[in-house]
Backbone as ProteinMPNN parsed JSONL, in Angstrom:
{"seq_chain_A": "XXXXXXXXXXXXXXXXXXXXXXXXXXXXXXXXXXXXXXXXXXXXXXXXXXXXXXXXXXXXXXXXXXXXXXXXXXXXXXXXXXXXXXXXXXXXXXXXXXXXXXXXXXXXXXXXXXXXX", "coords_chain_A": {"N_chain_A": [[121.394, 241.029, 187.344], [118.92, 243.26, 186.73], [117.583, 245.744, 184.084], [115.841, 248.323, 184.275], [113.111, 249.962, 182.547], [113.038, 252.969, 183.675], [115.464, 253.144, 184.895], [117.344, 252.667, 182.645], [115.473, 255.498, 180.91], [115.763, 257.425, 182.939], [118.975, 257.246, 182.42], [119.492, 258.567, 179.645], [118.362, 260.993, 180.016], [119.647, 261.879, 181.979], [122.663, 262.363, 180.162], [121.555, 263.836, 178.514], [120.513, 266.071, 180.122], [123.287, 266.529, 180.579], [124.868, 267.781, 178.642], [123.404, 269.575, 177.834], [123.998, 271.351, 180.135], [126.59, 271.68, 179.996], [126.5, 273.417, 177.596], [125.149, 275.114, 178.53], [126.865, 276.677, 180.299], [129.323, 276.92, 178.622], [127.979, 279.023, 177.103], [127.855, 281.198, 178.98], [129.999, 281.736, 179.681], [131.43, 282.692, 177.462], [129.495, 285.18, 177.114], [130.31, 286.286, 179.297], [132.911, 287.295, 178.345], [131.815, 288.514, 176.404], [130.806, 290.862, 177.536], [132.819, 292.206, 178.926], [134.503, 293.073, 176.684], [132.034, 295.067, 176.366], [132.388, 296.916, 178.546], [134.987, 298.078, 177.942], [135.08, 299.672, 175.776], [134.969, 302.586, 174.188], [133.051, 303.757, 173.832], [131.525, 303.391, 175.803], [132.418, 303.423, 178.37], [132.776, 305.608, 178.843], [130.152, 307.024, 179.963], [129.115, 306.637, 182.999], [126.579, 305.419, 183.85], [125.968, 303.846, 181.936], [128.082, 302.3, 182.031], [128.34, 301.073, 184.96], [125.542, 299.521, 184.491], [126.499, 297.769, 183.282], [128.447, 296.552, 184.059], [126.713, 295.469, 186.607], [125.359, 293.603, 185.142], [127.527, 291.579, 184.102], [127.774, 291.101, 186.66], [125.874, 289.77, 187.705], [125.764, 287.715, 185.841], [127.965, 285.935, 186.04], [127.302, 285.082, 188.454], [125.53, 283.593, 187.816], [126.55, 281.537, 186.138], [128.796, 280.732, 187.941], [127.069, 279.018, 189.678], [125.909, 277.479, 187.765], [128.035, 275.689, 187.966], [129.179, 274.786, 190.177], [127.18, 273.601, 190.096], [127.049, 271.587, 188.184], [129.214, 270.428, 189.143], [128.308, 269.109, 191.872], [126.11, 267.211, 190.402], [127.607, 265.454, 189.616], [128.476, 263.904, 191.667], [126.374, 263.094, 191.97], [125.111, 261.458, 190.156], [126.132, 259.144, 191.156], [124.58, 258.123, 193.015], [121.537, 255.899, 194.341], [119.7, 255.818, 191.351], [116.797, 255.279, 190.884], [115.303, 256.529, 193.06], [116.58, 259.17, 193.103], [115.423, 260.306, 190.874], [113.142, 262.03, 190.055], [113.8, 263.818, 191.494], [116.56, 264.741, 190.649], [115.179, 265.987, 187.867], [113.466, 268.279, 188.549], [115.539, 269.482, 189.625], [117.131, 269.924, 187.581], [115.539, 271.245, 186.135], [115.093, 273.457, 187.415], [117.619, 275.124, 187.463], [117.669, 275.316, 184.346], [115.639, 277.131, 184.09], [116.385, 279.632, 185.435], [118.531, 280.24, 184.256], [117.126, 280.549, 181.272], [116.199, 282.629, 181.825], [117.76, 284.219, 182.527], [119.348, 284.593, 179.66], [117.405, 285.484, 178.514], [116.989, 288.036, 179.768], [119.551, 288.856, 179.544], [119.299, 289.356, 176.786], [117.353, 291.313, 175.864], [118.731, 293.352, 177.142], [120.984, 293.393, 176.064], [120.282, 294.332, 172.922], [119.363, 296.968, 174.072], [121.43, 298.188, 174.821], [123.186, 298.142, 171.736], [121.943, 299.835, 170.358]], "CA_chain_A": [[121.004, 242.43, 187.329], [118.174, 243.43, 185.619], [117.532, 246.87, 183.214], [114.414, 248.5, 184.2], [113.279, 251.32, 181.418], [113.151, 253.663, 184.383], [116.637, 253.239, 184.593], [117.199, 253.034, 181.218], [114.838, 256.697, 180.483], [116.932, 258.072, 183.653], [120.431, 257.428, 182.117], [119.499, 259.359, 178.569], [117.868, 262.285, 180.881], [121.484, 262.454, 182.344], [123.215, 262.329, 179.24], [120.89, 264.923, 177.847], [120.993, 267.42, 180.477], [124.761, 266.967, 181.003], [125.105, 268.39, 177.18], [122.545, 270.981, 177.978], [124.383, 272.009, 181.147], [127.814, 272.374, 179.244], [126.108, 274.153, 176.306], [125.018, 276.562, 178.556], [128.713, 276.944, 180.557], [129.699, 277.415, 177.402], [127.11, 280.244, 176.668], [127.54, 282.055, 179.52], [131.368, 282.087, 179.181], [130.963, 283.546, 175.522], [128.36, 286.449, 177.439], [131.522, 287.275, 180.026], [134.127, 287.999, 177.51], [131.143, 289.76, 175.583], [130.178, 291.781, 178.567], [134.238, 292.414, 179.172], [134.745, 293.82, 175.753], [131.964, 296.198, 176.535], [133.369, 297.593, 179.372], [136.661, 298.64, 177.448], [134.877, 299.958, 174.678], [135.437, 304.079, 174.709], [131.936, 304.999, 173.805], [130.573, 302.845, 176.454], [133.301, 303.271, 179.695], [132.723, 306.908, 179.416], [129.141, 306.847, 180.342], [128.832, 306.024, 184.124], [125.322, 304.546, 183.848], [125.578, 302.68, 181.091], [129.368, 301.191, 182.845], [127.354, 300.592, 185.732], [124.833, 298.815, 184.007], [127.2, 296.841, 182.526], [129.029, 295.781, 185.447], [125.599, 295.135, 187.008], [125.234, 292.84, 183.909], [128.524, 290.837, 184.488], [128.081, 290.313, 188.044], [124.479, 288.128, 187.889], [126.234, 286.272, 184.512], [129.182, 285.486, 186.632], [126.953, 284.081, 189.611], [124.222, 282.386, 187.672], [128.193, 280.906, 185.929], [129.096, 279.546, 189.66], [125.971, 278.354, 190.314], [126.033, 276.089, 187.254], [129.308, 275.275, 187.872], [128.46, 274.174, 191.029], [125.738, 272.41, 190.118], [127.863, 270.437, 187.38], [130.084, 269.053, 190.314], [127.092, 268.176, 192.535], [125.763, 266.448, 189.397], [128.502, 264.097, 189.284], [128.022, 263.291, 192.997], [124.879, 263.01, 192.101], [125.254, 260.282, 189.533], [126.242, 257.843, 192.197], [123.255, 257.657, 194.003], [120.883, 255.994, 193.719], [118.892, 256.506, 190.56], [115.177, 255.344, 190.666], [114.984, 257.354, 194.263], [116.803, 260.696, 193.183], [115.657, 260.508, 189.281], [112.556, 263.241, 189.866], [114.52, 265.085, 192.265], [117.174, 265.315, 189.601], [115.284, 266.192, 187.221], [113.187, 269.132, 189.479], [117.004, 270.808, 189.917], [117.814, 270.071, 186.492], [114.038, 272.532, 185.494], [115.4, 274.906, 188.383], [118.984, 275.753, 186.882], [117.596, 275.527, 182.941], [114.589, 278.129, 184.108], [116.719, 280.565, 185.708], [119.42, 279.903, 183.038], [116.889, 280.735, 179.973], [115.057, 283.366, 182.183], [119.107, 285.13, 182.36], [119.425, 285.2, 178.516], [116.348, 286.575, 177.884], [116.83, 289.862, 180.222], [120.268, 289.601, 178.614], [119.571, 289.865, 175.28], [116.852, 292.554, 176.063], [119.525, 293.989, 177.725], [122.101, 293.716, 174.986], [119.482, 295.191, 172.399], [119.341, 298.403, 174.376], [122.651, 298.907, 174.469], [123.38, 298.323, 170.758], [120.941, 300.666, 169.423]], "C_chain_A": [[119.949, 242.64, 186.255], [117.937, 245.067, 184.929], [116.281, 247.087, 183.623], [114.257, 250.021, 183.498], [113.059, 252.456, 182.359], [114.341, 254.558, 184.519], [117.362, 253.777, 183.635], [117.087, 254.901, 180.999], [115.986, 257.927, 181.528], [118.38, 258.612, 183.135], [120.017, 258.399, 180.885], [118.821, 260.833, 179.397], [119.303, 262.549, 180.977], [122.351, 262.773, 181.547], [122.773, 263.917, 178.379], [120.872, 266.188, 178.253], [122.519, 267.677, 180.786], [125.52, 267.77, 179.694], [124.49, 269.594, 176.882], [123.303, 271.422, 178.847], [125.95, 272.677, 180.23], [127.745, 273.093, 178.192], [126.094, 275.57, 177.546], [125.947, 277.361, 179.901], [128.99, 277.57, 180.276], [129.114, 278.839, 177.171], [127.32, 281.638, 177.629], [128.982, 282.887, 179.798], [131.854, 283.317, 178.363], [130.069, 285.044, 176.566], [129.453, 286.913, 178.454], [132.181, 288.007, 179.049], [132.889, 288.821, 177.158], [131.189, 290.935, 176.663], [131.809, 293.081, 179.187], [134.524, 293.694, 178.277], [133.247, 295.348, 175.44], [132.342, 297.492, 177.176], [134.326, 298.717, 178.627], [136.055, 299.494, 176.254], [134.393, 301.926, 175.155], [133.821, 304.41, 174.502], [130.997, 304.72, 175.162], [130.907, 302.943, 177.792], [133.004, 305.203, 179.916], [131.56, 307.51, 180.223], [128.654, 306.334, 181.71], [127.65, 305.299, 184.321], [125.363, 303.662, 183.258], [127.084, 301.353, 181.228], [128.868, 300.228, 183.969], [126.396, 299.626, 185.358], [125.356, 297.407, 183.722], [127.745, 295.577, 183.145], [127.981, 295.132, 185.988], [125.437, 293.633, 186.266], [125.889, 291.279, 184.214], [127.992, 289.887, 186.012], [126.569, 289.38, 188.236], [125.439, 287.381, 187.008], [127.009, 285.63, 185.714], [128.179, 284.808, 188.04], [126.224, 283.374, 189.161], [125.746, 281.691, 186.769], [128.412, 279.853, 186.785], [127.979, 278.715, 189.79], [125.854, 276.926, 189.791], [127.151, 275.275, 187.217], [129.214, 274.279, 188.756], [127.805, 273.212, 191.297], [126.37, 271.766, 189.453], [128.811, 269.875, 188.465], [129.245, 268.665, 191.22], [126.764, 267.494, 191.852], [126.731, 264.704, 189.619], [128.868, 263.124, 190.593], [126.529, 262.694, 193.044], [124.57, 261.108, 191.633], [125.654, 259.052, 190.586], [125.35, 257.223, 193.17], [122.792, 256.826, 193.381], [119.558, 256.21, 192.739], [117.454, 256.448, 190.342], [114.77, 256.179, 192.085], [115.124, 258.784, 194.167], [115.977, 261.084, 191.892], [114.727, 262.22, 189.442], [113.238, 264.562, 190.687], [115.619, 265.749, 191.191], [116.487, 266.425, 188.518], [114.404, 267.63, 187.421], [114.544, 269.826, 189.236], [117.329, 270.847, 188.888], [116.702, 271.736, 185.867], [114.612, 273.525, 185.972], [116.115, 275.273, 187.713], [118.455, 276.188, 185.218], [116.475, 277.107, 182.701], [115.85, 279.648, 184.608], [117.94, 281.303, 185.112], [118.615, 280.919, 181.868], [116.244, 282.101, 180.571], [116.657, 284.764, 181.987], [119.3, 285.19, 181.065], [118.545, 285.571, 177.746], [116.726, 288.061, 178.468], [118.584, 290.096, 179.698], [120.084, 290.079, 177.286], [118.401, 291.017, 174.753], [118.022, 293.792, 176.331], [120.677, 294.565, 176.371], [121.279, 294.628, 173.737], [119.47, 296.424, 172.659], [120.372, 299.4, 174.441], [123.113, 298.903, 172.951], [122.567, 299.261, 169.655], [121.623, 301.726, 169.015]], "O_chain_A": [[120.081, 242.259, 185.092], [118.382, 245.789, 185.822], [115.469, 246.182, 183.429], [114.973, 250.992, 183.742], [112.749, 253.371, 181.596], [114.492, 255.775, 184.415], [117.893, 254.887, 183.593], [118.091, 255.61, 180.929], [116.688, 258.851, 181.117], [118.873, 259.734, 183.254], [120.349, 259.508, 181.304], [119.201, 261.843, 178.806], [119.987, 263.261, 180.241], [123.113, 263.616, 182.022], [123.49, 264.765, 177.848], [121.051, 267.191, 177.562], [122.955, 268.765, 181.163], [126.629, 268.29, 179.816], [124.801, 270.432, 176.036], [123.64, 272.486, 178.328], [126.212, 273.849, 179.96], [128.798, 273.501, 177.702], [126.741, 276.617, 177.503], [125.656, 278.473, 180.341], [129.158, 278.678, 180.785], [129.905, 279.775, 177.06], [127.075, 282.789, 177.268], [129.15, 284.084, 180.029], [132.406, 284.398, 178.573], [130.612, 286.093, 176.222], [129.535, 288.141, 178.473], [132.041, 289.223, 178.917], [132.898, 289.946, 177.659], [131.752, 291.978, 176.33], [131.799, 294.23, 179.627], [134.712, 294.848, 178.66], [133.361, 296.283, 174.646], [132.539, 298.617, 176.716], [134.315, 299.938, 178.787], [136.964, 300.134, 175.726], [133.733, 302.338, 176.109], [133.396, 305.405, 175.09], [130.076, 305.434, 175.559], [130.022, 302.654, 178.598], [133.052, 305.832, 180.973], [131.8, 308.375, 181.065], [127.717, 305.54, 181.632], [127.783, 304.382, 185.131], [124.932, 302.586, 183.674], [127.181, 300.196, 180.819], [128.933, 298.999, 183.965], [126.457, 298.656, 186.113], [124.831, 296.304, 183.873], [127.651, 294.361, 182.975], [128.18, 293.919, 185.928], [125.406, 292.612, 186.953], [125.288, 290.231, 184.451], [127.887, 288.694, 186.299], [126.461, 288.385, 188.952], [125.933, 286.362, 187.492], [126.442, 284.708, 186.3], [128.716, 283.826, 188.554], [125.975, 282.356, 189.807], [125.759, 280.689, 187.483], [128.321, 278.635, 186.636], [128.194, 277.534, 190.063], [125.761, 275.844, 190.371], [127.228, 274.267, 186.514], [129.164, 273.095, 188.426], [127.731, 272.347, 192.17], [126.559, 270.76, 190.137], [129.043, 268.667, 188.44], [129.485, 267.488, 191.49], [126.971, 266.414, 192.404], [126.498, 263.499, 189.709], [129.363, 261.997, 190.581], [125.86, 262.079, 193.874], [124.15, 260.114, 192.225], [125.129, 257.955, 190.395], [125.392, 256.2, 193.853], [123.109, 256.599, 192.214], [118.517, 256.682, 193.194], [116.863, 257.343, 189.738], [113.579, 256.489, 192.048], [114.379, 259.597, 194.715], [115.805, 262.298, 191.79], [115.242, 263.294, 189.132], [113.18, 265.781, 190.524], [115.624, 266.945, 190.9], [117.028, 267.507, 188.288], [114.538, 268.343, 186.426], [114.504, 270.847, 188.549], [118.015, 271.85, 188.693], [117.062, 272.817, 185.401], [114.775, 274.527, 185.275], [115.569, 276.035, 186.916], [118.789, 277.301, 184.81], [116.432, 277.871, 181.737], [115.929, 280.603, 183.836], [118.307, 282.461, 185.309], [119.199, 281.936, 181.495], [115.695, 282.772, 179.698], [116.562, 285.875, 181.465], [119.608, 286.376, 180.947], [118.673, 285.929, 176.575], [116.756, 289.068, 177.761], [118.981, 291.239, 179.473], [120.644, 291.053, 176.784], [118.414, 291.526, 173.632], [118.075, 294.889, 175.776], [120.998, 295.679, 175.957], [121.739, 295.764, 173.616], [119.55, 297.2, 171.707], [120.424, 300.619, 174.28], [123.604, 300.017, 172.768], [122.653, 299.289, 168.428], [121.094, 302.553, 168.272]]}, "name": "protein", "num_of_chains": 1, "seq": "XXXXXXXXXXXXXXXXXXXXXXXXXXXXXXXXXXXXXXXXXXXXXXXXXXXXXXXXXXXXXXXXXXXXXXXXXXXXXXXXXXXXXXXXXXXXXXXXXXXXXXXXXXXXXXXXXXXXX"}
């Protein structure tokens, strides 16, 4: 069997976004409960727009959530292929999920800004 740095560069890609993908799991986890504890919060549940909003809020987190969830168990189907044939395709879906990922905690934390004022 031989090692070709293809291979090689491949496996630390995988390694790298599989630590990025659970970071941002993790992150978006952390932005439910946040989004939860606005909800409940009296100055903010009384306000039908800004409940609404809120909810609004929740329900993208919670699907761009699944999505990566999703995508972390395709991943690991993924890993079995093989890797000098899928690597750019991987790493194409890996750009997709991290773009629409960083593109969701930007209009959250616009978002969160407007409400904490």
């Amino acid at each position: 069997m031989h090692l070709y740095k293809l291979d090689i560069d491949l496996d630390y890609t995988h390694q790298d976004s599989t630590g990025e993908l659970e970071s941002w799991i993790h992150h978006l986890e952390g932005i439910k409960k946040e989004l939860k504890t606005f909800c409940t919060k009296k100055k903010y549940s009384k306000h039908a727009l800004i409940k609404k909003a809120v909810l609004l809020k929740a329900s993208t987190n919670n699907s761009i959530l699944k999505t990566l969830r999703n995508y972390k168990e395709f991943r690991e189907f993924w890993n079995t292929c093989d890797a000098a044939q899928s690597g750019m395709a991987f790493i194409r879906e890996h750009n997709k999920h991290k773009s629409d990922y960083l593109k969701h905690i930007n209009e959250y934390k616009s978002f969160k800004s407007k409400l904490t004022v």
